[in-house]
C-alpha positions as CSV (number, residue, x, y, z in Angstrom):
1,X,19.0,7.1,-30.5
2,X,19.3,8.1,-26.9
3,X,15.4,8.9,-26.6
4,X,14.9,5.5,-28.3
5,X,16.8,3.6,-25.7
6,X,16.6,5.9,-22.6
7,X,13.4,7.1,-22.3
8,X,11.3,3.5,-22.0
9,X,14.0,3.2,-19.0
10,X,12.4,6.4,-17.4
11,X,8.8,4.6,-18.1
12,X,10.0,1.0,-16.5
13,X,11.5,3.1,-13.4
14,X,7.7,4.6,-12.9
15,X,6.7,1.0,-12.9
16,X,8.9,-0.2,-10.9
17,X,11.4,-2.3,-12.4
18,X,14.6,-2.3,-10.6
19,X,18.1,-1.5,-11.9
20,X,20.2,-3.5,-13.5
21,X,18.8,-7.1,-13.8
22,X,19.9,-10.1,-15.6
23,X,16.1,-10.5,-15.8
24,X,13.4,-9.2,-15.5
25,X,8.8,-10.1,-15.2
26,X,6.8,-10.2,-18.6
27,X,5.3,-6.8,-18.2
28,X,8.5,-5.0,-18.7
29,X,9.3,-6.9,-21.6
30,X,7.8,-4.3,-24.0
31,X,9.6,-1.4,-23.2
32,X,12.9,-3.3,-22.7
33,X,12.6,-4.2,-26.6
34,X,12.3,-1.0,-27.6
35,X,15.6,0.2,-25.5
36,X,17.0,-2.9,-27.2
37,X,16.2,-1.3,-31.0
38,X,17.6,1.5,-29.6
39,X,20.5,0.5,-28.5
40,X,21.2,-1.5,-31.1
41,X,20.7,1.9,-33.4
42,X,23.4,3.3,-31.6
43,X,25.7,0.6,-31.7
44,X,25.4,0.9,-35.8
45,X,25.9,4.5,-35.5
46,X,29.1,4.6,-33.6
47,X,30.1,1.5,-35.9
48,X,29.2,4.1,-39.0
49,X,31.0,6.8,-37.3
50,X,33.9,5.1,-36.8
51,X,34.4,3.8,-40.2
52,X,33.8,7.5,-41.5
53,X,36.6,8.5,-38.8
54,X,38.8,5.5,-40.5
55,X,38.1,6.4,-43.7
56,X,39.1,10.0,-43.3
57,X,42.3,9.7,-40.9
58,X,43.7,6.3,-42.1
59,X,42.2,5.7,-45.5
60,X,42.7,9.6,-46.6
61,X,39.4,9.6,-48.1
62,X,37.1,12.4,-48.7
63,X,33.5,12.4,-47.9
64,X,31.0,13.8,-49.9
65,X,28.7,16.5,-48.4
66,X,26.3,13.2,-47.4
67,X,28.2,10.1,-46.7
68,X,24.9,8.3,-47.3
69,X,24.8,6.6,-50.6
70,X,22.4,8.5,-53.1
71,X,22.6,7.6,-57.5
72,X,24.4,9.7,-59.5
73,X,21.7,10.6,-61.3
74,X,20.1,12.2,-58.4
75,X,23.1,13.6,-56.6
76,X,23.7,16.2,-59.0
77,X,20.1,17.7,-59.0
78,X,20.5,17.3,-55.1
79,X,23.7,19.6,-54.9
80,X,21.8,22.0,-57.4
81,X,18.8,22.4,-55.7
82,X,20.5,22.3,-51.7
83,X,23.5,25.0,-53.2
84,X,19.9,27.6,-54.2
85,X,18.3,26.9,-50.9
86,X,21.8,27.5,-48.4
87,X,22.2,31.3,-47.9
88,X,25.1,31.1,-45.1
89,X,28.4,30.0,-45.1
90,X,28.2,27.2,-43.0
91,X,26.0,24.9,-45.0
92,X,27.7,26.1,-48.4
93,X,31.1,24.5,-47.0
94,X,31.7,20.6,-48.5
95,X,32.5,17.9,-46.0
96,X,35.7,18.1,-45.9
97,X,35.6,22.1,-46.8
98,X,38.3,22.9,-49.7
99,X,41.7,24.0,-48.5
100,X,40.9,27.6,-49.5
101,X,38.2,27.4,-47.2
102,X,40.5,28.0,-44.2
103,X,44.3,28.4,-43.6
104,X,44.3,24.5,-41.9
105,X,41.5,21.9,-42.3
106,X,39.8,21.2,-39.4
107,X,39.1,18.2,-37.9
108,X,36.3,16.7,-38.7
109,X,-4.7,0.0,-14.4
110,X,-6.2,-2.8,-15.9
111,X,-4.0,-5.4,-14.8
112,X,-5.7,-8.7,-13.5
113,X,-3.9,-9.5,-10.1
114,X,-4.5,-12.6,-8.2
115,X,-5.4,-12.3,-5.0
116,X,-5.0,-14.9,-1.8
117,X,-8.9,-15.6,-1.9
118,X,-8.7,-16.1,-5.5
119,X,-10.6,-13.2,-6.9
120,X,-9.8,-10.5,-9.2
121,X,-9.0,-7.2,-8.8
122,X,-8.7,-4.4,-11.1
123,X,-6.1,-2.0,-9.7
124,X,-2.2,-1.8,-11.0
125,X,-0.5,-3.5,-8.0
126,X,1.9,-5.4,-9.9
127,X,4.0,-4.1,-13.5
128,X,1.8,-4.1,-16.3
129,X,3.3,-4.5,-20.2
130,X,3.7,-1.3,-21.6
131,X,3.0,0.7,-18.4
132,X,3.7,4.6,-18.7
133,X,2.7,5.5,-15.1
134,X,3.0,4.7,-11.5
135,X,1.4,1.6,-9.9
136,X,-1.8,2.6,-7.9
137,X,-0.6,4.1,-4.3
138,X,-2.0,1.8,-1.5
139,X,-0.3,3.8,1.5
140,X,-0.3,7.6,2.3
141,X,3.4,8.0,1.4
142,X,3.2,6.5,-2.1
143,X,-0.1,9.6,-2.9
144,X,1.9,11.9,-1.7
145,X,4.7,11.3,-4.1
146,X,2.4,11.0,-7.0
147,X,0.9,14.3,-6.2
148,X,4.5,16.0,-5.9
149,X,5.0,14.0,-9.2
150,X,1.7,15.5,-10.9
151,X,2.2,19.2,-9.1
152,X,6.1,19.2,-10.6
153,X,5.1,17.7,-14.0
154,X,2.7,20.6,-14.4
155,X,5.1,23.2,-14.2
156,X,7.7,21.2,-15.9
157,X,5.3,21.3,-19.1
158,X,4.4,25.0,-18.8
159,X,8.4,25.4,-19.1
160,X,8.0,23.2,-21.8
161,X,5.5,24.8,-23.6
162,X,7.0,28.0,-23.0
163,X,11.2,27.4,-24.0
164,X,9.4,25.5,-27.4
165,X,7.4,29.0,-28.0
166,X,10.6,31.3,-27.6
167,X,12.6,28.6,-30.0
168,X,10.1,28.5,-32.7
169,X,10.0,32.2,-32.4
170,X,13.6,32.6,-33.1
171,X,13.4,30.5,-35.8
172,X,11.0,32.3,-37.4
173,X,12.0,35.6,-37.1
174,X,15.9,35.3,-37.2
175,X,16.2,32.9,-40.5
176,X,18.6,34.5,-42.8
177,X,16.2,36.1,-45.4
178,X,14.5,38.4,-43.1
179,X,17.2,39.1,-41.0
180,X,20.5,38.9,-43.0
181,X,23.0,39.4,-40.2
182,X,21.5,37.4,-37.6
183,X,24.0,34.4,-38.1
184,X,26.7,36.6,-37.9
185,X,26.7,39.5,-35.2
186,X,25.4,38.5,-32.2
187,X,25.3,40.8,-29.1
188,X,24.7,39.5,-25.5
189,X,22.1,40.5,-23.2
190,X,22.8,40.9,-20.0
191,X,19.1,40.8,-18.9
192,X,17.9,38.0,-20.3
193,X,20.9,35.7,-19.4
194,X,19.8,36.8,-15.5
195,X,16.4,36.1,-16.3
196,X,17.2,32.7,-17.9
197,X,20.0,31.8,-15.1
198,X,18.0,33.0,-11.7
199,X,14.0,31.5,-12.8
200,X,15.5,27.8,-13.1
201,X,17.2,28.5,-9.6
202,X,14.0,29.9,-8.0
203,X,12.1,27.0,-9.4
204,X,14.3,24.5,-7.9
205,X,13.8,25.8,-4.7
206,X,10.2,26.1,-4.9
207,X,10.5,22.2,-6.1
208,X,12.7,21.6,-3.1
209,X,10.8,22.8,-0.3
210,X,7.7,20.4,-0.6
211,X,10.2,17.5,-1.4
212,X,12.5,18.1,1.6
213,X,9.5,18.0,3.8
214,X,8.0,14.9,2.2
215,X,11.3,13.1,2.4
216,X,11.3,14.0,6.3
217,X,8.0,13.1,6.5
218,X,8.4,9.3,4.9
219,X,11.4,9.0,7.4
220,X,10.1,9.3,10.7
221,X,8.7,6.1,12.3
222,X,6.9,6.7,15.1
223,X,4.9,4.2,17.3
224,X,4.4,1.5,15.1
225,X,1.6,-1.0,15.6
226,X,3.4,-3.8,13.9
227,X,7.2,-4.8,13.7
228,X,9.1,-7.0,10.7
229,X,12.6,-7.4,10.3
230,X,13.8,-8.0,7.3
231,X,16.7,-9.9,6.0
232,X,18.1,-9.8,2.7
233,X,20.1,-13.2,1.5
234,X,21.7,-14.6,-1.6
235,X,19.4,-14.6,-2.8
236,X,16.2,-15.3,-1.1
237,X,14.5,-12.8,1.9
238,X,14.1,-13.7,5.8
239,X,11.0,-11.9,7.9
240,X,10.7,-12.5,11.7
241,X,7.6,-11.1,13.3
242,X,8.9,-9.9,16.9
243,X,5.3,-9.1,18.3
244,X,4.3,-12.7,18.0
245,X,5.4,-15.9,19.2
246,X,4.9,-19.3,18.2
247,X,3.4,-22.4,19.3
248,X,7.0,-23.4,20.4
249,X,7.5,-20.1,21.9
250,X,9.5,-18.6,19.2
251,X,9.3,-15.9,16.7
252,X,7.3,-16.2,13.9
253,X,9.9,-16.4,10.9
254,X,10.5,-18.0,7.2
255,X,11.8,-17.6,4.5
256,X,10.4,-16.0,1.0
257,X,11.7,-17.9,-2.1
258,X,11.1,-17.1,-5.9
259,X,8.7,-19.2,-7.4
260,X,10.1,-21.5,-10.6
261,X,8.6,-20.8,-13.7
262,X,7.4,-24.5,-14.1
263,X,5.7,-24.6,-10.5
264,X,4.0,-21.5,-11.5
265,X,0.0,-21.6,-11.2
266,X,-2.7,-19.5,-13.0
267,X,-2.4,-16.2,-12.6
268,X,0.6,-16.2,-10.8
269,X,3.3,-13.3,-12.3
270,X,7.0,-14.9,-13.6
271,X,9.4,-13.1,-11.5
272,X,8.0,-11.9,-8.9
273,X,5.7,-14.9,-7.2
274,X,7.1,-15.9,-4.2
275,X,6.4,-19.7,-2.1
276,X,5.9,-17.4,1.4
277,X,4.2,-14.2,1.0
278,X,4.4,-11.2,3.6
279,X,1.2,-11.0,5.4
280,X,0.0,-8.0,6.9
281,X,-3.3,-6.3,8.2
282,X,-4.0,-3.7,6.9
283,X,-4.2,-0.4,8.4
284,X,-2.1,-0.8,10.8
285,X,1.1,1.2,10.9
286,X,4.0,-1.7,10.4
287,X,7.3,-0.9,10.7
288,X,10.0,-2.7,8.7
289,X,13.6,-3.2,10.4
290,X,15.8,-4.3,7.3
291,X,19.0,-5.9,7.1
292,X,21.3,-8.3,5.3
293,X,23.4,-10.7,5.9
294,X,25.7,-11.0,3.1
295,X,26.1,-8.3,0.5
296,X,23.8,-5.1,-0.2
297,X,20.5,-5.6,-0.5
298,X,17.4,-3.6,-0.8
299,X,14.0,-4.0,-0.3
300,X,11.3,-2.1,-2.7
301,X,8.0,-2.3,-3.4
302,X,6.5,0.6,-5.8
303,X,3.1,0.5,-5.0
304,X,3.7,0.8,-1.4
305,X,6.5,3.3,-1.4
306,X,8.7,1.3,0.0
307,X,12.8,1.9,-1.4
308,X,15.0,0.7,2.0
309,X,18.8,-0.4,1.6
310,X,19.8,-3.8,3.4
311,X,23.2,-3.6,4.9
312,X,25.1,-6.1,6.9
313,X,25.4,-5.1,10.3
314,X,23.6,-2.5,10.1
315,X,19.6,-2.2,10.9
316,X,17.5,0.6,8.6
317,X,13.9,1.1,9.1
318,X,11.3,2.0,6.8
319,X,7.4,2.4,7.9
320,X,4.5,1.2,6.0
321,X,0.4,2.4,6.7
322,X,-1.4,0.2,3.7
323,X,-4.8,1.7,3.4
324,X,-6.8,-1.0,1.4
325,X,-6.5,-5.2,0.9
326,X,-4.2,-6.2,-1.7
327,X,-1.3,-7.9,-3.0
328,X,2.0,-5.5,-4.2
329,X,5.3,-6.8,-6.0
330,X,8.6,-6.0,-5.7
331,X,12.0,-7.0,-6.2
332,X,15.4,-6.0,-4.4
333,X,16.7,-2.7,-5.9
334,X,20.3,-3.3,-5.6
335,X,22.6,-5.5,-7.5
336,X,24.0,-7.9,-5.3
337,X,24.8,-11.0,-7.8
338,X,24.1,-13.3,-10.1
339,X,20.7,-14.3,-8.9
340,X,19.5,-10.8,-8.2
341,X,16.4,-10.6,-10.4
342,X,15.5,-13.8,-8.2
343,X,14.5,-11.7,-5.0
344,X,11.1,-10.5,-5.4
345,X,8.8,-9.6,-2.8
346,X,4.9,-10.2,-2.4
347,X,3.5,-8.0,0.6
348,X,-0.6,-9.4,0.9
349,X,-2.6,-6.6,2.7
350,X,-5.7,-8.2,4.4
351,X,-8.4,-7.4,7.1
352,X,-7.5,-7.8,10.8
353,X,-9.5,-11.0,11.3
354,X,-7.9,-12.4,8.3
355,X,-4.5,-11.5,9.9
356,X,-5.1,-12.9,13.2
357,X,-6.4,-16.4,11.8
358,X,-3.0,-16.5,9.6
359,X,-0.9,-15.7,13.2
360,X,-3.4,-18.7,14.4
361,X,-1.4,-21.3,11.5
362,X,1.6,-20.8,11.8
């Protein structure tokens, strides 16, 4: 049950999705339904435990050894044949064991993204139904977390591998009929609980090392080409370009709104197209000053490694070097009210002189 609901969560965080939404793009959907069977698994679990638990303290019922319904004709063989195969006491005991049992009972990428000139790319820029993986990295920081991501996950199924060996081979060689005390006198050993205590230690600090210095790394800004401040809003985001001023002498500045589903156009993404997109050369080292000026915020875009909290009153920086043209989705990572699934963002990566002709409009 929890694998069934949890671990499609773990597989919509690698795509991006944020936490917590009331709703969420189409490509998530998949996944999402499968956390919905599972949770809706464990809510008729509990429900089954609980009546068993009612049953037992209020109803002073007793259980057979399986509470699950089975025909008489069949339970009988069942008990026969289950009593011949259990050699230890535990699994000889009925649920709930006799009283002479004990003194007191007890208790029982091929995504199709739409670009600004209208043609098609094939890279992962956006959430893809079903995805299992990371979007494609367009900036430095985002390939080096995937490669800390592939260099951990090695190890991580070597230990795998490895604890599922030493398990198997208890199983095997300590079952009852070739060891006949085994599930009874137990001794400790001193030498393999240090083994099995101090390797997972020394393994998280070798994992800790290289992901202390990438996390230092991804927070130092230094001499950006390119500043945007960003503004987080009930429920809509605000970008002012401070390098460049207007016809009327002004900062550069709108607003980025959610696109309806009606209005949407053909290939345009539910959820995350927005009416004014961030437009950016690329590279070009851009800096992002991020605020809000209600609640929390935060801004987030997967493919760019971009995670940055939005205070009010407070200004956090995040730095950005896109290394090819594209577009990249996100959404704001922090629940912040009712409309928060309605804050996506659209970042469009093009060449300079595409850049500087877009400065020329606006």
């Amino acid at each position: 049950m929890c694998n069934v609901t949890f671990f499609p969560q773990h597989f919509l965080g690698l795509q991006g999705m944020p936490r917590r939404i009331s709703d969420y793009p189409d490509a998530f959907a998949g996944w999402n339904i499968v956390s919905s069977f599972g949770s809706i698994i464990s809510v008729v679990a509990t429900g089954l435990f609980l009546h068993i638990v009612y049953l037992q303290l209020v109803g002073n019922k007793n259980l057979s050894r399986y509470p699950w319904y089975a025909p008489p004709v069949f339970y009988d063989y069942l008990q026969i044949l289950l009593s011949r195969l259990y050699t230890s006491l535990e699994w000889c005991l009925n649920s709930p064991p006799k009283v002479h049992a004990f003194v007191s009972l007890p208790l029982s990428s091929s995504f199709k993204l739409f670009s600004i000139s209208t043609i098609f790319v094939s890279l992962c820029d956006a959430p893809k139904p079903w995805g299992l993986y990371f979007q494609d990295s367009a900036s430095p920081q985002m390939e080096a977390l995937i490669e800390l991501h592939n260099d951990i996950m090695f190890y991580l199924f070597a230990i795998l591998f490895s604890v599922g060996w030493i398990l198997l081979s208890i199983i095997r060689n300590f079952v009852y009929p070739y060891n006949k005390i085994s599930n009874k006198y137990l001794n400790h050993g001193t030498l393999i609980e240090l083994i099995w205590t101090i390797t997972p230690a020394l393994i998280l600090i070798l994992i800790a090392f290289p992901s202390f210095k990438l996390l230092y790394l991804m927070d130092e800004v230094t001499d950006p080409n390119l500043t945007v401040i960003v503004e987080g809003h009930q429920w809509y985001w605000s970008y002012q370009y401070i390098d460049f001023l207007n016809s009327d002498d002004e900062y550069i500045e709108y607003d980025s709104y959610l696109v309806p589903e009606s209005d949407l156009t053909a290939g345009s993404l539910r959820m995350l197209e927005v009416d004014n997109r961030v437009i950016l050369p690329e590279l070009t080292h851009t800096r992002f000053m991020v605020t809000a000026a209600d609640v929390i915020h935060s801004f987030a875009v997967p493919a760019l490694s971009i995670k940055c909290d939005a205070y009010p009153g407070r200004l956090n920086q995040v730095s950005v070097h896109i290394n090819r043209e594209g577009l990249f989705y996100g959404q704001c990572s922090e629940i912040c009210g009712i409309l928060h699934s309605s804050m996506p963002i659209a970042i469009q990566s093009v060449s300079l002189e595409k850049f500087l002709l877009w400065l020329n409009s606006q």
